[in-house]
PABAKE-995690 format. One record per residue (C-alpha): residue in three letters; z, y, x. Coordinates in steps of 0.001 Angstrom, whole numbers, padded with zeros to 6 digits, always signed. Layout:
N
alaZYX;...
# end
This chain:
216
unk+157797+069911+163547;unk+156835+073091+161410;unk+155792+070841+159002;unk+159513+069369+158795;unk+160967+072752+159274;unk+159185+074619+155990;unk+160209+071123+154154;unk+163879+071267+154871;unk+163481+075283+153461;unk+162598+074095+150076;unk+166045+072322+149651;unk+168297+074819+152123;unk+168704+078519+152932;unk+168598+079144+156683;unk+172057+080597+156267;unk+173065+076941+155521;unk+171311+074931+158112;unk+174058+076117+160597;unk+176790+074294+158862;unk+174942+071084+158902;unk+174317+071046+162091;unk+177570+072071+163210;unk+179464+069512+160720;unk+179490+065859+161282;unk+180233+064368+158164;unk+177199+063766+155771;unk+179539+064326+152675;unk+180702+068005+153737;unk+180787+070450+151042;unk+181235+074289+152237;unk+184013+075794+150095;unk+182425+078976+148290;unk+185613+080498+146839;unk+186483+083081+149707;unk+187223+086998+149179;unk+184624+089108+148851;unk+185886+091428+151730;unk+183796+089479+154352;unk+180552+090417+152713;unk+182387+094084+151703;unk+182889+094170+156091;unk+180119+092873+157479;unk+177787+095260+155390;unk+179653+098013+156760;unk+179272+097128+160433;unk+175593+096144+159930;unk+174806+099663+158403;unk+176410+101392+160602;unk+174774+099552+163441;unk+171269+099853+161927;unk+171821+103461+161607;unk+173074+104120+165547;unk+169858+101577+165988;unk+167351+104089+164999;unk+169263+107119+166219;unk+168990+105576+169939;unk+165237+104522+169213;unk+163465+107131+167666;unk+160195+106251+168259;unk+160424+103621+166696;unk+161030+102045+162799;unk+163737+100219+162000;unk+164227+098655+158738;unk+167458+097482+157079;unk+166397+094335+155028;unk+163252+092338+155746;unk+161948+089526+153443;unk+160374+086457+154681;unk+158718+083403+153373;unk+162931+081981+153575;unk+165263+084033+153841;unk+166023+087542+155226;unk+167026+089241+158287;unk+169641+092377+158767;unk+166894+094536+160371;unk+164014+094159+162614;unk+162560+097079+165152;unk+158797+098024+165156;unk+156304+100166+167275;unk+155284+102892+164922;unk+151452+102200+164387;unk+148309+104037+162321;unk+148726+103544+158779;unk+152441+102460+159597;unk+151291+098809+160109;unk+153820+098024+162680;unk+154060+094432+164963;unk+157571+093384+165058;unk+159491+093834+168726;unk+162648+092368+167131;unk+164135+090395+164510;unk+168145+091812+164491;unk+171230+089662+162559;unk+174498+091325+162858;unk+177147+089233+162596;unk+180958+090544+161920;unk+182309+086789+162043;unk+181241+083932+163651;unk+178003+083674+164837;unk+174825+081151+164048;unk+172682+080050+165729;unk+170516+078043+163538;unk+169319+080948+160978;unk+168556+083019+163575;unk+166486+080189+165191;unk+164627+079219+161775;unk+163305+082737+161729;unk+162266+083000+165132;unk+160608+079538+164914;unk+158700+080128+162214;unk+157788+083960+162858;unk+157213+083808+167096;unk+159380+086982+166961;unk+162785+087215+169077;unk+166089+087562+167422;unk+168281+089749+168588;unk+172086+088575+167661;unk+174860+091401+167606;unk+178176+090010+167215;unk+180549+092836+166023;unk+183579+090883+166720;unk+182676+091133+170502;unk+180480+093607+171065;unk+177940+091028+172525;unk+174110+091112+171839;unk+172469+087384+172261;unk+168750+087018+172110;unk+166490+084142+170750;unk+163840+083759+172541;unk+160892+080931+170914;unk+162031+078224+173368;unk+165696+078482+172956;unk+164533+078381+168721;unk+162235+075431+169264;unk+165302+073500+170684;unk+167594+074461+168484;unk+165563+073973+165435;unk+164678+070460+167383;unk+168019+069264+167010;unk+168880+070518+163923;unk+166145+068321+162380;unk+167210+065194+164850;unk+171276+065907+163415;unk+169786+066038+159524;unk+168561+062315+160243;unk+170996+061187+161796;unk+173976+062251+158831;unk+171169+060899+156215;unk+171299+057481+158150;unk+176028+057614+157792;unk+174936+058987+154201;unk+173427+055676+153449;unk+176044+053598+154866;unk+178830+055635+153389;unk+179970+056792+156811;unk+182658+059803+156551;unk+183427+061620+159659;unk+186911+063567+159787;unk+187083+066652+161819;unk+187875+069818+162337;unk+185332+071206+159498;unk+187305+069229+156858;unk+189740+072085+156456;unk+186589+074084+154322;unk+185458+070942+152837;unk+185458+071126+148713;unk+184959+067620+148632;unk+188067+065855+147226;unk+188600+062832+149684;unk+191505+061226+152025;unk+191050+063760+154429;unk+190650+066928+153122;unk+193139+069300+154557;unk+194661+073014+153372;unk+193040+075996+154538;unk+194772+078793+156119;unk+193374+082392+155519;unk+193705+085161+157514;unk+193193+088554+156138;unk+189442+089825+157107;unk+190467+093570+156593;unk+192786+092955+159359;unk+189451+093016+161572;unk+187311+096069+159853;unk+188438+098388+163025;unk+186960+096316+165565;unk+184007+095622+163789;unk+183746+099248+162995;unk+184270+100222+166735;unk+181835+098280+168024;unk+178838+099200+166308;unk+177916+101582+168368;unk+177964+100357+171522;unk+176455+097153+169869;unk+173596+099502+168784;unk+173051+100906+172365;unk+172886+097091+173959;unk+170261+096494+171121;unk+168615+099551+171800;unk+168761+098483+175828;unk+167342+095202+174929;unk+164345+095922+173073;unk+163656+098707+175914;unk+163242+095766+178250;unk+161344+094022+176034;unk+158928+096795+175893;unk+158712+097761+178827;unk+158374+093633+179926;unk+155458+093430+177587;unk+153829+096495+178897;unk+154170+094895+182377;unk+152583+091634+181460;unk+149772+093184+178719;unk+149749+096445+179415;unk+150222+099198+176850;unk+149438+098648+173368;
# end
């Protein structure tokens, strides 16, 4: 299945696997054209959660942007180590919209680390664990094959998702925007108490691992 997985990465970004798993039609098209005040908002929140991050975990390092082989992450959190080689505790993606579940799930899959999702909206912290990715990533590659097979027969699927579609077709339908500023104070009011149930989170993990390996 990794095999399948790092295949699918040559043609997609794992911020894109999510909407093709979560859209039925194999002719969807995401619309691109939205304001740039998402992006300007959710790299507010995700600083200022990053920063409240490392304020409530000291001892540890936190970084803000991590490369991997495909894609990045919005942080990760790391035992400080000799030579400042750390091993990854975490894998952190804050999210000030909607969350995925997919990219998150790609990166755990391929790395063995846990992701850690904070959803600013909500104030909620989920966590991937490897088994929850392997399923996930499971059906993601199951749903690909399936739209490939209504590709070929020229199978469209109305729904829901049409209404971001850029495809011009029968059934494309009007957007309606709302104005993402209009959230900036709740996403800015919960980043710190999203950073403290991050913070909580990777305690347990810690101290779980310690339990089960002893201290390292």
């Amino acid at each position: 299945m990794r095999k399948e997985v790092e295949e699918l990465l040559q043609k997609y970004y794992p911020s894109q696997l999510d909407d093709e798993l979560r859209t039925t039609c194999p002719f969807y098209e995401q619309r691109k054209n939205f304001t740039s005040a998402y992006k300007e908002i959710h790299d507010l929140g995700k600083a200022r959660v990053l920063e409240r991050l490392q304020v409530e975990l000291e001892d540890l390092c936190i970084e803000g942007e991590i490369e991997l082989d495909y894609g990045r992450v919005d942080g990760g959190a790391k035992k400080l180590m000799v030579k400042n080689e750390g091993r990854y505790i975490a894998l952190i993606e804050v999210k000030s919209g909607g969350i995925k579940l997919v990219q998150p799930s790609i990166y755990t899959y391929l790395t063995g680390v846990p992701t850690l999702l904070a959803e600013l909206k909500t104030g909620d912290v989920h966590k991937i664990d490897f088994e929850t990715a392997e399923s996930v990533v499971f059906e993601l590659l199951m749903h690909i094959k399936d739209k490939e097979r209504l590709r070929k027969a020229g199978k469209k699927v109305p729904g829901s998702e049409c209404m971001f579609c850029r495809r011009e077709c029968e059934y494309k339908k009007e957007i309606k925007t709302n104005d993402p500023v209009k959230n900036l104070q709740i996403v800015l009011g919960n980043a710190a108490p999203v950073a403290v149930k991050l913070a909580n989170t990777i305690r347990e993990m810690i101290e779980k691992e310690k339990q089960l390996y002893g201290t390292r």
